[in-house]
N, C-alpha and C positions, 0 to 999 in steps of 0.2 A: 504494500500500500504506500512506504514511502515515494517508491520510484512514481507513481501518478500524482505526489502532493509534489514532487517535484515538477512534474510536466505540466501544471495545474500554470507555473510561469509563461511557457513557449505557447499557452493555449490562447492566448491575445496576442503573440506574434504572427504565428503563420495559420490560424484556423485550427489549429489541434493536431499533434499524437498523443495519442495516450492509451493506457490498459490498464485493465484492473491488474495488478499484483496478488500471486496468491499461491502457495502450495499447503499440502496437507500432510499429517502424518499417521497412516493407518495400517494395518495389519494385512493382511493377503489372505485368510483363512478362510473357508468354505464360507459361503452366508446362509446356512441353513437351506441347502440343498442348491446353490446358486453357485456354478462352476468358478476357480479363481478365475479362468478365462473373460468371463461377463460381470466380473463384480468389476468395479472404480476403484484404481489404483491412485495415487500420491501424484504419481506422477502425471497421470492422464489427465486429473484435475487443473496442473498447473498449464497442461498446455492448451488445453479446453479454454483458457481463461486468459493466456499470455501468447498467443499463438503468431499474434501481432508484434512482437518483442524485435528481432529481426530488422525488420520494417524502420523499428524506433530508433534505431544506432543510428539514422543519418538526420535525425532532428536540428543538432547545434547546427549544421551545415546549411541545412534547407531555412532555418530563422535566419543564417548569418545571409545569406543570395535573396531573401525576402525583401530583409532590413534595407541590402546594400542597391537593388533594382531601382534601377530608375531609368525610366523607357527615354528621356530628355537626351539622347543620342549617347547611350550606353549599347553599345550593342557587345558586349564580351567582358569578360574581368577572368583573371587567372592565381589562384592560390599556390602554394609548393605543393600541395595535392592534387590541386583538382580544377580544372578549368569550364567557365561558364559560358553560354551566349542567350544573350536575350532578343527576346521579341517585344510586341504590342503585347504579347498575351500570355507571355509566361516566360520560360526558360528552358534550357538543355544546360545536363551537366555530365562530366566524365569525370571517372573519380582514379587515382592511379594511386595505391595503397594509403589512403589516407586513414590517420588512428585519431578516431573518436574516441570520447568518452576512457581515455586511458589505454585501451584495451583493444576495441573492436575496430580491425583491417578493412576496409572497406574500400572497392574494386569494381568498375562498369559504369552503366550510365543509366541516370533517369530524365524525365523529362516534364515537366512540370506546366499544366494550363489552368488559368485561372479567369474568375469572373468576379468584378467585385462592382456594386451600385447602392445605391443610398437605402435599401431595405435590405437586401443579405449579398453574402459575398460564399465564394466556393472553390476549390482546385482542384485538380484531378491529378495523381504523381504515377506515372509510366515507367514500370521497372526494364530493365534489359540487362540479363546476363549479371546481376544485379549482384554484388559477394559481401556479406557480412563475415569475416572471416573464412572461413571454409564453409559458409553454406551460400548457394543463390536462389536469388528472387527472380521470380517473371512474373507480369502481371500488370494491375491498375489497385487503386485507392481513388476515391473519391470522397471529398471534406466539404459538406456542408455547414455554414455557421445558420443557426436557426435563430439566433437573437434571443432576446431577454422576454420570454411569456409570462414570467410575475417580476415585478422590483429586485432588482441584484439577481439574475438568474442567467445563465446562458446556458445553453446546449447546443451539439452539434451531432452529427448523423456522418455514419463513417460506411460507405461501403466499398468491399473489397472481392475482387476478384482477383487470388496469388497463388501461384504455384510456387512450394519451396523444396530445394532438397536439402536435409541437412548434411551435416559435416558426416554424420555414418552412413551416409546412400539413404536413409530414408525418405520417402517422396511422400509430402505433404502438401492438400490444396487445399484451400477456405473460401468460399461464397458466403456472401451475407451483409446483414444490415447491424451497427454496434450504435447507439443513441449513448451519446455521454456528455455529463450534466455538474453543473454546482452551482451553486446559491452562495453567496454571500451574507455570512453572517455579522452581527456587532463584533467579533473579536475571530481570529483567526481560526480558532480552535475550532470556531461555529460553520464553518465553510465546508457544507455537506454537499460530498461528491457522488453520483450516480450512473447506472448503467443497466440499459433497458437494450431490446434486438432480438433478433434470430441471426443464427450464423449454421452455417453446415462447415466439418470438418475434417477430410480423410487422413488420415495416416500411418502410410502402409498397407494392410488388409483390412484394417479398424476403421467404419465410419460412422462418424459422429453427425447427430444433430441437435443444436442446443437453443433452449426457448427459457429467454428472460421470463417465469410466472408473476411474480412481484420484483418493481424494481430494486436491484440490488443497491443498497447504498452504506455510506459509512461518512463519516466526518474528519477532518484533517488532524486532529489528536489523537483520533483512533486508529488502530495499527491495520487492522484485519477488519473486513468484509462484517457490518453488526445487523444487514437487516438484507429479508429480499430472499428470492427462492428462484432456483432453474429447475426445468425440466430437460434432462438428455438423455437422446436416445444412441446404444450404442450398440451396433450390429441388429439391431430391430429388440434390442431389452431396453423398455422405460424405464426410467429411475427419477429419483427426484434430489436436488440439494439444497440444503434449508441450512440459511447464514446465520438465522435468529429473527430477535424482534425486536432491536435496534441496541440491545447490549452489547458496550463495549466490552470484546469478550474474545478467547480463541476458539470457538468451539464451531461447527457445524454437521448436520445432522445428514445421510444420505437413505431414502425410503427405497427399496428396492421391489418390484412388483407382488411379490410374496406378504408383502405387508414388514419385513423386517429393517428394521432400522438400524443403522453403526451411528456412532459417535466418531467425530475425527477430530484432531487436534490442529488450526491450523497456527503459521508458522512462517517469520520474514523470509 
């Protein structure tokens, strides 16, 4: 959860990345006649939920090309990484091993069109050959800003169509709609962030599809996920995952169709 009170910043620069944060820590043991194969692992949770992660390694880069745009006969600018050129309508960029965020290599090129007018604004970002360290992106993102529907409020609407392989050959695609949300409170602490959508998710043999039930949300002092419930389906077994009832708390609940429920621990 911290990594999104961090992006909670870049989300007034360039329209938004962001993701929930989230893994769990639970046991693998029969669930009362429900093969380990179909039960929700730890880790299936964290990608179900972070799957977008990836994606976000080229944030500081894509706010710094936003910030620096200026169509008043700029047409190129060049980093010791990565080189840009601009249009009337956006941007192209190639990136030659640039290290974000510390860590993360990043290799190829996206492409970036936007639309912005006096009631909403929006971009579209076009992966190609696209390398977060050893894994690549192909595909599109699409970043609605929907503007403020009550006092202090913004949300925006993310969809994505990506194909990723990671760094161990595995091939994973995401279609879908992500709606993400905060409010402004009197004090920081009070700035309660949310996340409503459908997304579909394969990977590998395993395909997912997940349905925000109650919006999930939490507040910026709170560490973990306090309120809100999904429904996923994984290989055609419904399940259910229930975050709580806005207790700041580590705990969430997973129903499995049998009627049995686990407890999970979750965990930065």
């Amino acid at each position: 959860m911290k990594k999104i009170q961090n992006r909670v910043k870049n989300v007034c620069v360039i329209l938004l990345f962001s993701t929930f944060a989230i893994s769990c820590s639970t046991d693998e043991s029969d669930k009362d006649g429900i093969p380990d194969t179909d039960a929700l692992t730890a880790q299936e949770v964290q990608l179900l939920l972070e799957s977008d992660e990836l994606v976000s390694a080229a944030d500081q880069v894509l706010s710094q090309l936003f910030l620096n745009n200026d169509t008043s006969g700029k047409t190129g600018s060049t980093n010791e990484c990565y080189a840009a050129e601009y249009t009337e309508t956006g941007y192209s960029v190639t990136f030659n091993n640039c290290v974000l965020n510390g860590t993360d290599n990043v290799n190829g090129s996206l492409i970036v069109t936007y639309a912005v007018n006096s009631e909403s604004a929006s971009y579209t970002v076009t992966y190609n050959d696209f390398y977060v360290n050893e894994a690549v992106l192909n595909g599109s993102r699409t970043i609605l800003l929907l503007g403020a529907t009550v006092e202090n409020a913004l949300s925006y609407t993310v969809n994505s169509t990506m194909d990723l392989v990671l760094a161990n050959g595995t091939n994973v695609s995401e279609n879908g709609e992500r709606i993400f949300g905060f409010t402004i409170g009197e004090n920081i602490e009070d700035i309660a962030i949310t996340l409503d959508g459908n997304w579909n998710l394969t990977v590998g043999s395993d395909v997912y599809a997940i349905n925000v039930i109650n919006e999930l949300q939490t507040k910026v002092g709170c560490t973990y996920i306090a309120e809100g419930s999904i429904g996923i389906t994984k290989n055609g077994l419904a399940l259910t995952l229930d975050f709580g009832d806005g207790t700041c708390d580590d705990k969430a609940t997973i129903t499995y169709p049998n009627g049995t429920t686990e407890e999970v621990t979750l965990r930065d």
